[in-house]
C-alpha positions as CSV (number, residue, x, y, z in Angstrom):
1,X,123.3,102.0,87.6
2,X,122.8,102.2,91.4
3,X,120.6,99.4,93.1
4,X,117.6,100.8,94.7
5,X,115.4,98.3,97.3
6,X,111.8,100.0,97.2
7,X,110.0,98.8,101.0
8,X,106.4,99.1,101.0
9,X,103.6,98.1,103.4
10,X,100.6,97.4,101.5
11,X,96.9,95.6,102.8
12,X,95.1,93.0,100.5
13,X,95.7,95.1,97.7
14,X,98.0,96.9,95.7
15,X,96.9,99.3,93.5
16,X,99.6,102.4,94.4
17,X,102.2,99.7,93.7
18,X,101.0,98.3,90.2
19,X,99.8,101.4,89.2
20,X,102.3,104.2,90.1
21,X,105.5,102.6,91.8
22,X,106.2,100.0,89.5
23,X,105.8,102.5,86.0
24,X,107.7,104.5,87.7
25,X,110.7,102.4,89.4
26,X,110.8,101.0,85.4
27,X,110.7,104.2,84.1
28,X,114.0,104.7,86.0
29,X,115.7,101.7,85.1
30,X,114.9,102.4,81.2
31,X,117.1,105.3,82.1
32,X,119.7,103.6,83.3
33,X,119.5,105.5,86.5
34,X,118.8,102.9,88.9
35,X,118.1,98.6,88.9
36,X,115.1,98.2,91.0
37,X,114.2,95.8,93.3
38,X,111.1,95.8,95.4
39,X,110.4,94.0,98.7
40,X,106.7,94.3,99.5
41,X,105.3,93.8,103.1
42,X,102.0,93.1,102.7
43,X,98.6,90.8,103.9
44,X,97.5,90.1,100.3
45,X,95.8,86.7,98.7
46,X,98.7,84.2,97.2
47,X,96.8,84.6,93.8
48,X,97.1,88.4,93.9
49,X,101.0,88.2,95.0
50,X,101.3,85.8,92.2
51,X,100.0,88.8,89.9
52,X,102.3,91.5,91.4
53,X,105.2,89.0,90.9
54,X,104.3,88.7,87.6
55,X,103.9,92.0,86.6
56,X,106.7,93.1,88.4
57,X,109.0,90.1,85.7
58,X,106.9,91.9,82.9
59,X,108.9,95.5,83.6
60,X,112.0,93.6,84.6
61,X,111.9,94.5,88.3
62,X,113.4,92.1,90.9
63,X,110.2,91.2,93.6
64,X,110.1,89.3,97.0
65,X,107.1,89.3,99.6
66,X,107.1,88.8,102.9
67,X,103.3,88.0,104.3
68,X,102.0,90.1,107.3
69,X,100.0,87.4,109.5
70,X,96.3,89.0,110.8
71,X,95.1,86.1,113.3
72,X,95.0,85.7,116.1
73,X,95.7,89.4,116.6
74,X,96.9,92.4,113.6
75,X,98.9,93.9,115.8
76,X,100.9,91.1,117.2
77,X,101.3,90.2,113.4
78,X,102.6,93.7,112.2
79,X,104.7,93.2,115.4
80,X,106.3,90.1,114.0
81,X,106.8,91.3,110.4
82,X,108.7,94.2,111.8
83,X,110.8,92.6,113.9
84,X,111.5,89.6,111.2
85,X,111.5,92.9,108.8
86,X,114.7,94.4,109.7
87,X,116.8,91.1,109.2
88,X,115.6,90.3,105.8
89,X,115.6,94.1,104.7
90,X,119.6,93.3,105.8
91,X,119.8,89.8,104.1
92,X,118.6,91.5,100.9
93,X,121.2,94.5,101.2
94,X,124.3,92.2,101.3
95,X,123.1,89.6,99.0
96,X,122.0,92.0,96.2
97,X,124.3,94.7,97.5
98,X,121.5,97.3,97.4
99,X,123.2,101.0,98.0
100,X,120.0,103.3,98.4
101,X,117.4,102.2,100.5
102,X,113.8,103.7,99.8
103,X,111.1,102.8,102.7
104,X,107.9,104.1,101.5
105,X,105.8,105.2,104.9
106,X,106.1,104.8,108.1
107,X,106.3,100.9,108.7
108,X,109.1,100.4,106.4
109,X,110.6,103.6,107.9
110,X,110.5,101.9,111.4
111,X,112.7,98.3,110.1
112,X,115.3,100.8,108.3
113,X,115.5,102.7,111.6
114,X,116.6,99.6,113.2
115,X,119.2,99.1,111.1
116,X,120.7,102.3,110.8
117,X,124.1,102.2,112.3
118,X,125.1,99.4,109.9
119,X,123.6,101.4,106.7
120,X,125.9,104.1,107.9
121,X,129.1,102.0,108.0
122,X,128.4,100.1,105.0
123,X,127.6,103.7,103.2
124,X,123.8,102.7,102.0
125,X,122.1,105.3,101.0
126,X,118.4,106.2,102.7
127,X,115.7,107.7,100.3
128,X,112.9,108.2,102.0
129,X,109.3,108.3,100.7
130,X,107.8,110.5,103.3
131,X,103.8,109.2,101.5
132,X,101.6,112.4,102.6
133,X,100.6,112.7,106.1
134,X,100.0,108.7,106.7
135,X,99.5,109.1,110.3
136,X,96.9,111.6,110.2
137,X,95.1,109.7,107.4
138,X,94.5,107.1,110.5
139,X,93.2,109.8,112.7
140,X,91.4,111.3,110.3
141,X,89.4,108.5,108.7
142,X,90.8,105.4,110.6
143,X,89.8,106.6,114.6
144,X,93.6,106.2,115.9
145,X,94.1,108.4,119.1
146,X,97.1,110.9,118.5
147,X,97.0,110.3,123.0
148,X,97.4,106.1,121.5
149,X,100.5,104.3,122.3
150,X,100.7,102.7,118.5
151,X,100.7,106.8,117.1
152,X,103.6,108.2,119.7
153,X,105.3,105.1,118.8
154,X,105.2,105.7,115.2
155,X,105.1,109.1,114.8
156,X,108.2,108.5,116.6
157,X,109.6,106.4,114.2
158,X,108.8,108.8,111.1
159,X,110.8,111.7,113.3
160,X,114.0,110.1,113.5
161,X,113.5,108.9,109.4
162,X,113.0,112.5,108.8
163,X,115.7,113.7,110.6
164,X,118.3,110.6,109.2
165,X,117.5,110.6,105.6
166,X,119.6,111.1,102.7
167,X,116.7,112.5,101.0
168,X,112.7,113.1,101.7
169,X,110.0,112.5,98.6
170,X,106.9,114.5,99.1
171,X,103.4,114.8,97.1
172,X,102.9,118.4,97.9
173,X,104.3,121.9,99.4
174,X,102.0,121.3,102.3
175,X,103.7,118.3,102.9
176,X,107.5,120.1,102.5
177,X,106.4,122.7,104.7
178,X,104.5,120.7,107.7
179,X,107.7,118.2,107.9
180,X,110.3,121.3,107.4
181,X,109.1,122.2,110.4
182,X,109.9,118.9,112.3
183,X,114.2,119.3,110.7
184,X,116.5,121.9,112.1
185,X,118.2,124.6,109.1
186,X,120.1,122.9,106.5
187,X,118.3,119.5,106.5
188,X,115.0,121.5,105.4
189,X,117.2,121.5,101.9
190,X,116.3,117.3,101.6
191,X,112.8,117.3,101.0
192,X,111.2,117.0,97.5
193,X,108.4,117.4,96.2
194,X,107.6,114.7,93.5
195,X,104.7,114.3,90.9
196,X,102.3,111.1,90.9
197,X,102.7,110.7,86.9
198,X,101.1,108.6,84.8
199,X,102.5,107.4,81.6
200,X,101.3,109.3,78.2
201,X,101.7,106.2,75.8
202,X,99.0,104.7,78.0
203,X,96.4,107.2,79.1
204,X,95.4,108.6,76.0
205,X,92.5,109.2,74.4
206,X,91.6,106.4,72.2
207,X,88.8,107.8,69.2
208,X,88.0,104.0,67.9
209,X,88.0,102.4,71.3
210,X,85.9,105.4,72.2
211,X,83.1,104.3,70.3
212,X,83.3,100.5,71.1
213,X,82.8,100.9,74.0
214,X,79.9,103.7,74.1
215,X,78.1,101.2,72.2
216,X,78.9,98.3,74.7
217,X,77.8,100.5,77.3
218,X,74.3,101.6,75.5
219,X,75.2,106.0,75.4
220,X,74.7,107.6,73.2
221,X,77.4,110.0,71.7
222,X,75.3,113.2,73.1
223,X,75.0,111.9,76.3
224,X,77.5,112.8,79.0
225,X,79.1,108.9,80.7
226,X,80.5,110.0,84.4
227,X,83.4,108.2,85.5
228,X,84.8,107.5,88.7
229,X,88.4,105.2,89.4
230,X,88.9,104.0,92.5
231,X,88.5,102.7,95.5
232,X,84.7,102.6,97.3
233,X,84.9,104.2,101.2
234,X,83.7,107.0,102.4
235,X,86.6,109.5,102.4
236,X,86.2,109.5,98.5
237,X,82.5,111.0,98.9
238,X,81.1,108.0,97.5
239,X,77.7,109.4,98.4
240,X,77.9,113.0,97.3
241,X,79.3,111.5,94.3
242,X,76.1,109.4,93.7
243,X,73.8,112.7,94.6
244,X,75.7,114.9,92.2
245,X,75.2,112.5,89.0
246,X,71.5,112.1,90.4
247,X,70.9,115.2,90.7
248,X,72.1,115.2,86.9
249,X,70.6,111.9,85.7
250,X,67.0,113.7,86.9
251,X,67.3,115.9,84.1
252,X,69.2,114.0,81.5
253,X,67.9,110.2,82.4
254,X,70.1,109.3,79.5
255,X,73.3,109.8,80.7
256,X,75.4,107.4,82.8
257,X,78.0,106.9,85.2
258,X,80.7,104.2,84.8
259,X,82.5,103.2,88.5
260,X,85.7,101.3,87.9
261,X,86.9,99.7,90.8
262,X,88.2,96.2,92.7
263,X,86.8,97.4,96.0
264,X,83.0,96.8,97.2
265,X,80.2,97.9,95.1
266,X,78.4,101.1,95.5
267,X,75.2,100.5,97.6
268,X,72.1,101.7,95.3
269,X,69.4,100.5,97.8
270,X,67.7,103.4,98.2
271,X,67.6,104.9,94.9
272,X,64.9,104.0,92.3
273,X,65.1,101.2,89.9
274,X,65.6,103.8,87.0
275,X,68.5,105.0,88.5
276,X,70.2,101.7,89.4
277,X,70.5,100.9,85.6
278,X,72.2,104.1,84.9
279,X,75.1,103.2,86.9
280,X,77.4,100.7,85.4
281,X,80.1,99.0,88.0
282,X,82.6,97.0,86.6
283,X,86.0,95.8,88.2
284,X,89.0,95.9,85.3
285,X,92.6,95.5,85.4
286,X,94.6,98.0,85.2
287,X,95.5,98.5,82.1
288,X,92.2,98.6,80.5
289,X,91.0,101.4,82.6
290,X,92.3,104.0,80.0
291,X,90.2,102.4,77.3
292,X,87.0,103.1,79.4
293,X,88.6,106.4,80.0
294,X,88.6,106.9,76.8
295,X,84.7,106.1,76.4
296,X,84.0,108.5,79.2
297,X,83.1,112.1,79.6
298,X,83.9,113.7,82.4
299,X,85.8,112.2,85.3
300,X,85.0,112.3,89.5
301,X,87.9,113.2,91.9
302,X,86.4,114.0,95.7
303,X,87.8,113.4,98.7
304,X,86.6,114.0,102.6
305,X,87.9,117.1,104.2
306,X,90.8,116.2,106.8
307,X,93.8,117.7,107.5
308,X,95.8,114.6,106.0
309,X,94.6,115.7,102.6
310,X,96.7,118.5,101.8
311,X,99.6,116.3,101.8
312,X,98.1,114.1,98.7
313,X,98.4,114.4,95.6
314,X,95.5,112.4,93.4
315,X,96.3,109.9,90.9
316,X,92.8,109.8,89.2
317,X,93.0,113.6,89.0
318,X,96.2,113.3,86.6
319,X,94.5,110.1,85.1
320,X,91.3,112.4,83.9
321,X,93.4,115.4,82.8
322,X,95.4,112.9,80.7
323,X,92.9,111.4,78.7
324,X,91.8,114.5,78.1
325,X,88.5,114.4,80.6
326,X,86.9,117.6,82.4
327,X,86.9,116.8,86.3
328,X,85.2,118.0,89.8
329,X,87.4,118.2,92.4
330,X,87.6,118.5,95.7
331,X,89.7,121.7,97.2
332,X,92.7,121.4,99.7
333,X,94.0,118.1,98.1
334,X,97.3,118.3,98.1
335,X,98.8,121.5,95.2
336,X,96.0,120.5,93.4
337,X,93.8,124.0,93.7
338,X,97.4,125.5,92.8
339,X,97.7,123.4,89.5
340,X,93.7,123.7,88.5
341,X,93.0,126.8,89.8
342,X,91.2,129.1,87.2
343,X,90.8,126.4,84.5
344,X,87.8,126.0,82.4
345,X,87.7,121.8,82.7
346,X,88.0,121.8,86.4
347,X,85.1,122.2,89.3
348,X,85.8,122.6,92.8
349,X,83.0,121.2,94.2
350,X,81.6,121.9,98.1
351,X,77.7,121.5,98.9
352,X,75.7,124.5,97.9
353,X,77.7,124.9,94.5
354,X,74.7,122.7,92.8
355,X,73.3,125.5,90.8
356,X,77.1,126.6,89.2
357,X,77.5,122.5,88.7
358,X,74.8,122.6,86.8
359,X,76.0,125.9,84.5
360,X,79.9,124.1,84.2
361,X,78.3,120.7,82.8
362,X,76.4,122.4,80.1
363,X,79.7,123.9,79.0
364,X,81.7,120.0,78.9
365,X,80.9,119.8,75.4
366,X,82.4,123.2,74.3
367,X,85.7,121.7,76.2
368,X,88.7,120.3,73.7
369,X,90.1,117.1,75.1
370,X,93.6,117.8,73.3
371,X,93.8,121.3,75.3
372,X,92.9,119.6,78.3
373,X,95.8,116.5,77.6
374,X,98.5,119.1,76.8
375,X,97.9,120.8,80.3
376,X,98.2,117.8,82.5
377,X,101.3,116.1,80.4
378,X,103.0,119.5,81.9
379,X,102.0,118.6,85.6
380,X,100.8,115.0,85.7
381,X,102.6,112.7,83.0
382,X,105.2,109.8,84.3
383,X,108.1,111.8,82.5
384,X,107.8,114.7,85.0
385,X,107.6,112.4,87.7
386,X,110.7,110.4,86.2
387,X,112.5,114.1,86.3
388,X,111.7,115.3,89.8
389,X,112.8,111.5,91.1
390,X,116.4,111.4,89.3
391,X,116.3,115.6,90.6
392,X,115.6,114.2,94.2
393,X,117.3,110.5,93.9
């Protein structure tokens, strides 16, 4: 087995790390393809680094964190964990003797670039995780200037990755095709296109848990229980999402829908009383969000048009699909109109498809779960993603 140093940049949180990186860096190591080590840059609470640490033993994955200061100033703090960055990324290479390098995004990307001559001569390879379009996700929904200093700098430093890589990981054919265009012939030939998956033995319909936990919630079997996973900001269309299940709950006051995440609550102050009861929010680890997956009916995947969408590809999309859920979508995210186009349990939503809404939810009864499961265990399960990483790896 080759020893593979995952880099990632992460805030106060790390929910892409627990929930897809780690699954799948274990995944790979059950296989005997790689041992995995993760360093993780990141501004996070010591409790929940002590939980990431933790959890990171659990799956047998070697874990260090280096703490990104915020005060006085972030940027003189992401300034100093960069610079300190590139000596302990090269500490951790020689001690562990690490031969493929994988910096996930454009921060990690800009320590390896500093140490590139010396990953050449000691023949360490350089996998990198190309993460969508992060750069535009800051123009589109952050304000960053493309005319700022901090974008030229690091859009920059994501050019001369692209162009030194071993290898490129991708979400989408949007993405392949927008950063084909930054590589000259050949080197086009690097990037791959890899699948978020999520792992079958865990998000599965559960028939017994089901019905716990429809009682523990007060629906009713007939009633339809909305779901949304996730984090709480506007470029998930929090707010459409609230109008399209009230729009709903109007007519079916019954119903419900469930919001499962460790961000900020949903603000409900201008909706009536009624309503406010009809929403449950509950923050869960992560492994018991497939048990209220299971409970659910009908899963919510939206996001904001931007440009930087088409280079995503949606976790709680595969999440839904898995368990066996109907979902509304938004279109342009990533390949996902590609992968859902056509089929009965999905619903591209845009404003001014109310009345067709309306027509596809009366139909989520007639939908078979199992039918639904068997589709996305072909495009979104952890053992495709494990194949298109040991393809691209």
């Amino acid at each position: 087995m080759k020893k593979l140093l995952f880099i990632s940049w992460d805030s106060t949180e790390s929910n892409y790390l627990e929930s897809l990186f780690f699954p799948i860096l274990h995944g790979l190591q059950q296989r005997q393809f790689i041992e995995a080590h993760v360093m993780q840059f990141s501004w996070a609470s010591a409790s929940e680094v002590k939980r990431i640490k933790s959890l990171a033993k659990e799956l047998g994955i070697e874990y260090i964190h280096h703490p990104v200061k915020r005060k006085p100033f972030e940027s003189l703090g992401a300034l100093e964990a960069v610079y300190k960055g590139v000596f302990w990324i090269k500490n951790y290479v020689e001690e562990h003797h690490i031969e493929i390098l994988m910096p996930r995004s454009t921060m990690p990307a800009t320590m390896v670039n500093r140490l590139w001559d010396w990953l050449r001569k000691n023949g360490v390879k350089v996998v990198f995780d190309a993460d969508g379009f992060p750069l535009q996700e800051r123009v589109d929904f952050v304000g960053m200037k493309k005319s700022s200093l901090s974008y030229r700098l690091l859009y920059g430093e994501e050019g001369k990755m692209l162009e030194r890589a071993d290898r490129i990981l991708v979400r989408s054919q949007m993405a392949k095709t927008a950063h084909s265009e930054r590589l000259i012939g050949s080197q086009k030939d690097k990037i791959h296109v890899v699948c978020n998956g999520r792992d079958s033995q865990i998000f599965w319909r559960d028939s017994h848990v089901r019905v716990l936990l429809r009682k523990e919630l007060a629906i009713k079997e007939n009633k339809l229980l909305w779901v949304y996973t996730g984090t709480i900001g506007p470029q998930y269309r929090v707010e459409d999402m609230l109008q399209l299940f009230y729009s709903f709950w109007e007519k079916e006051q019954e119903s419900k829908l469930l919001v499962l995440s460790r961000s900020r609550k949903l603000d409900l102050t201008s909706y009536p009383d009624s309503f406010k009861e009809a929403v449950i929010q509950k923050q869960v680890p992560f492994k018991e969000i497939p048990a209220y997956l299971s409970a659910a009916d009908l899963g919510l995947s939206l996001r904001k048009p931007a440009p930087s969408i088409s280079g995503l590809a949606p976790i709680k999309t595969g999440e839904y699909l898995m368990m066996g859920l109907p979902v509304i979508v938004s279109s342009g995210i990533g390949d996902t109109d590609q992968i859902l186009k056509d089929q009965p349990f999905a619903f591209f939503w845009e404003k001014g498809e109310e009345e067709n809404l309306q027509a596809w939810l009366s139909n989520i009864p007639k939908q078979d779960p199992e039918m639904i499961r068997e589709f996305a265990l072909d495009h979104f399960s952890l053992s495709k993603s494990l194949e298109d990483y040991m393809k691209a790896i």
